[in-house]
Structures are given as structure tokens and as C-alpha cells.
C-alpha positions in Angstrom: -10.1 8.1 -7.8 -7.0 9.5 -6.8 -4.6 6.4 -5.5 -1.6 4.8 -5.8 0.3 1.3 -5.5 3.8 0.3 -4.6 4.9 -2.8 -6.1 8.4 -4.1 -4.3 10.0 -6.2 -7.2 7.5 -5.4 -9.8 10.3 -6.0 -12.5 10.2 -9.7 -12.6 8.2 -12.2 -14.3 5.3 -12.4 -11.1 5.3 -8.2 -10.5 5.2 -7.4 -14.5 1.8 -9.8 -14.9 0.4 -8.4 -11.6 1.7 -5.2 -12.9 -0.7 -5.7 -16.4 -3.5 -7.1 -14.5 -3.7 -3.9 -12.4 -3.3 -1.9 -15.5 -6.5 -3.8 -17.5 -8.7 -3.1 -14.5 -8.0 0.6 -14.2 -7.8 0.1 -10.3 -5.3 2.9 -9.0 -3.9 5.9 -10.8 -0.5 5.9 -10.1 1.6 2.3 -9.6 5.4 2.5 -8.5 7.4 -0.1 -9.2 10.3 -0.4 -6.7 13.4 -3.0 -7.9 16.9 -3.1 -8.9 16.4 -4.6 -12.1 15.3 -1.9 -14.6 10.9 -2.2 -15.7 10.7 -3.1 -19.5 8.1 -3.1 -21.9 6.2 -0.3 -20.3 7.3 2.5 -22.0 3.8 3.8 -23.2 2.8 3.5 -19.2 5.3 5.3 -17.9 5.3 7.9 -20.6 1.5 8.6 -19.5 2.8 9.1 -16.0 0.4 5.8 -14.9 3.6 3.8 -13.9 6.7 5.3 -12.1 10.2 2.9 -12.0 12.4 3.7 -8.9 15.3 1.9 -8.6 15.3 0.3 -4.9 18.0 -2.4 -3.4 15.4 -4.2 -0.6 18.2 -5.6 0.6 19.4 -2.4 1.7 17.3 0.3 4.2 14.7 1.7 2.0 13.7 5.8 2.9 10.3 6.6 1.1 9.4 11.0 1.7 5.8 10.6 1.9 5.3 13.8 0.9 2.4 14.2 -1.9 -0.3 11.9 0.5 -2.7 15.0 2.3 -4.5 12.9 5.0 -6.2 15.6 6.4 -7.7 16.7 3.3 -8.4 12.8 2.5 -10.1 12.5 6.5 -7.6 10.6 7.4 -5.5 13.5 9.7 -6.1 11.1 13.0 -4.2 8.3 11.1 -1.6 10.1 10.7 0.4 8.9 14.2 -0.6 5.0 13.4 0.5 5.1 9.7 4.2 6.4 10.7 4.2 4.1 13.2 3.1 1.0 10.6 5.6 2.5 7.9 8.5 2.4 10.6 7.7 -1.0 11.3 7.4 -2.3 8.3 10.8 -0.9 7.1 12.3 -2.5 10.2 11.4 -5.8 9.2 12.0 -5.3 6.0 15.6 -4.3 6.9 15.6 -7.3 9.4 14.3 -9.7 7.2 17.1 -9.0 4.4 20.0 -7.5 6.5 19.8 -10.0 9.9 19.6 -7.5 12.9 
């Protein structure tokens, strides 16, 4: 198993219990937890390396560096095009949706 998640407001009452339930079933590796407010109460998590806190301000453009993800080694090389493509996307209407164009 060698995965990750990215929680977008994973600080707050909803993201820290979906946060704990995806700790208990041991389902990905690695979990980020992007927000503005700071992640309590995980201490022991993130000292294991399981959870990573980045502080992120959705409301303001968000630039991720991709850079530890090895597609071609994972099969996924012809992806590659389509998943910058969804990534750009998604960060456009992400900016949209919380700046107004």
C-alpha cells in the first residue's frame, strides 16, 4: 500500500472525525490535511509521519508540486496528460468558486 489522501478543511469538527475514521481503518498511508485553522489533537499521528498539516487559505489560489507521485513506475505514465489537465481544472473552480472569476 503506498497512498495518500488530501483532506481540504480537515481541521474542523466534520474533517477531524473523517480524519479518525480513516485513521481506524488503516486505508491510506499518508493523509494531508489542508486548512487555515491549525490540526489538534493529532500529535502522535503526525509525529509518525501518518498525518501531514499544511496550512492552505482555499479561498486563495492553491499551488500543490506533485512531485513524489511516479506514475510511470505506478503504470499510470499515459495518465499523466489527463491528470494535469483534471488538477488544473479543479483548481480553477476551486479559485472560481471562492474568488468569483
Amino acid at each position: 500500500m503506498n497512498s495518500s489522501a488530501i483532506i481540504f478543511g480537515g481541521s474542523g469538527y466534520i474533517g477531524t472525525n473523517l480524519l479518525t475514521q480513516i485513521l481506524k481503518a488503516s486505508v491510506f498511508e499518508k493523509i494531508y490535511i489542508c486548512d487555515i485553522k491549525p490540526l489538534l489533537s493529532f500529535d502522535l499521528e503526525i509525529n509518525k509521519g501518518r498525518v501531514v498539516y499544511i496550512e492552505i487559505d482555499v479561498r486563495k489560489p492553491i499551488k500543490f508540486n506533485i512531485v513524489d507521485v511516479d506514475l510511470e513506475k505506478a503504470g499510470y505514465s499515459i495518465l499523466l496528460p489527463y491528470i494535469e489537465n483534471q488538477v488544473t481544472n479543479t483548481l480553477n473552480i476551486l479559485t472560481l468558486t471562492f474568488l468569483g472569476p
